[in-house]
N, C-alpha and C positions, 0 to 999 in steps of 0.2 A: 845472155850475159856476154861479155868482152873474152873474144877468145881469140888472141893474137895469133894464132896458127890459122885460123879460120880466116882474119879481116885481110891478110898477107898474099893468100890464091887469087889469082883473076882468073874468072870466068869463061875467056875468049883465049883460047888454043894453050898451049903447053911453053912454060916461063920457066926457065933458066934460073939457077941460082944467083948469079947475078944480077937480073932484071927484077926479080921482085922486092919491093918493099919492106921498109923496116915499120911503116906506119901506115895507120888507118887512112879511109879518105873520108872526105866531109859529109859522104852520104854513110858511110859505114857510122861514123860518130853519132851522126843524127839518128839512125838506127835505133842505134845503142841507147842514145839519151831517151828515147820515148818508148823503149823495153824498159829501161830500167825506173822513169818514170810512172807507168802501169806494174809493174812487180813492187813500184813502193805504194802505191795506189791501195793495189791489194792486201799488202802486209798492214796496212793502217787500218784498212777495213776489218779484217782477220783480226786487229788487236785489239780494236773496240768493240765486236764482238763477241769476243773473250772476255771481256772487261765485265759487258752486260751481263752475260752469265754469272761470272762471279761474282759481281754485286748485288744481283737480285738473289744469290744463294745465302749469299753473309747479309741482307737483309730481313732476309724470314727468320734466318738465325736469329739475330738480335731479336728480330720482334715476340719469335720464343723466348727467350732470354727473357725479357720484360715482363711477359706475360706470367714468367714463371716467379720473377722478383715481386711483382704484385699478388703472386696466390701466396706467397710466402711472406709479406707483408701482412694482409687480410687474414692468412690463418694465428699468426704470433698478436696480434690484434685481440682474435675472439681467448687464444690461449691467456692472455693478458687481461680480460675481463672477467674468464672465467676465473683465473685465481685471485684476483680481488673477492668475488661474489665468495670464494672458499673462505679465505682469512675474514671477512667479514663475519660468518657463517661461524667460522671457528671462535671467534673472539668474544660471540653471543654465547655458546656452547660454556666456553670458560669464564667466563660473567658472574659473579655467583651472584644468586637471588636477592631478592633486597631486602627481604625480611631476614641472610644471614648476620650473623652478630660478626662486627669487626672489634679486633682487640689492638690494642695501640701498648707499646712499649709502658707505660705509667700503670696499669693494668695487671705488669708482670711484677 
């Protein structure tokens, strides 16, 4: 990283407050640009990385998710034919026979 305290010391013997520099040189820059180049390199890799992770995590989620909306589909299904087969079942129960006599109002 860019550390102006750092880019400011020369190398070659002992420099005076006044002889040193308020700025980088073009090899310090160049430095710089291809550190900070490879650290963004790697942050990008590290974030798609991460990304993978988390998407193959909230994947299998979902796919539980679905799984669980289709057994919950398929069981309100068989719950749904079983109470048909009931009320039908019931409504032969309450049927009365055919040989019962029906009386109609003109009767009373």
């Amino acid at each position: 990283m860019f550390v102006p305290s750092l880019l400011r010391t020369r190398s070659q013997g002992t420099v005076s407050m006044t002889d040193q520099k308020d700025y980088a040189t073009k090899e310090d820059l160049k430095n710089l640009k291809q550190d900070l180049k490879a650290d963004l390199k790697d942050f990008k890799e590290e974030i798609i990385h991460r990304f993978h992770i988390i998407s193959e995590d909230h994947l299998a989620q979902i796919k539980q998710l679905a799984e669980g909306i289709t057994n919950l589909y398929e069981k309100s299904e068989r719950d749904k034919a079983e109470l048909k087969s009931e009320i039908r079942e019931g409504r032969q129960e309450i049927s009365p026979p055919s040989n019962f006599p029906t009386l109609s109002w003109t009767d009373v």
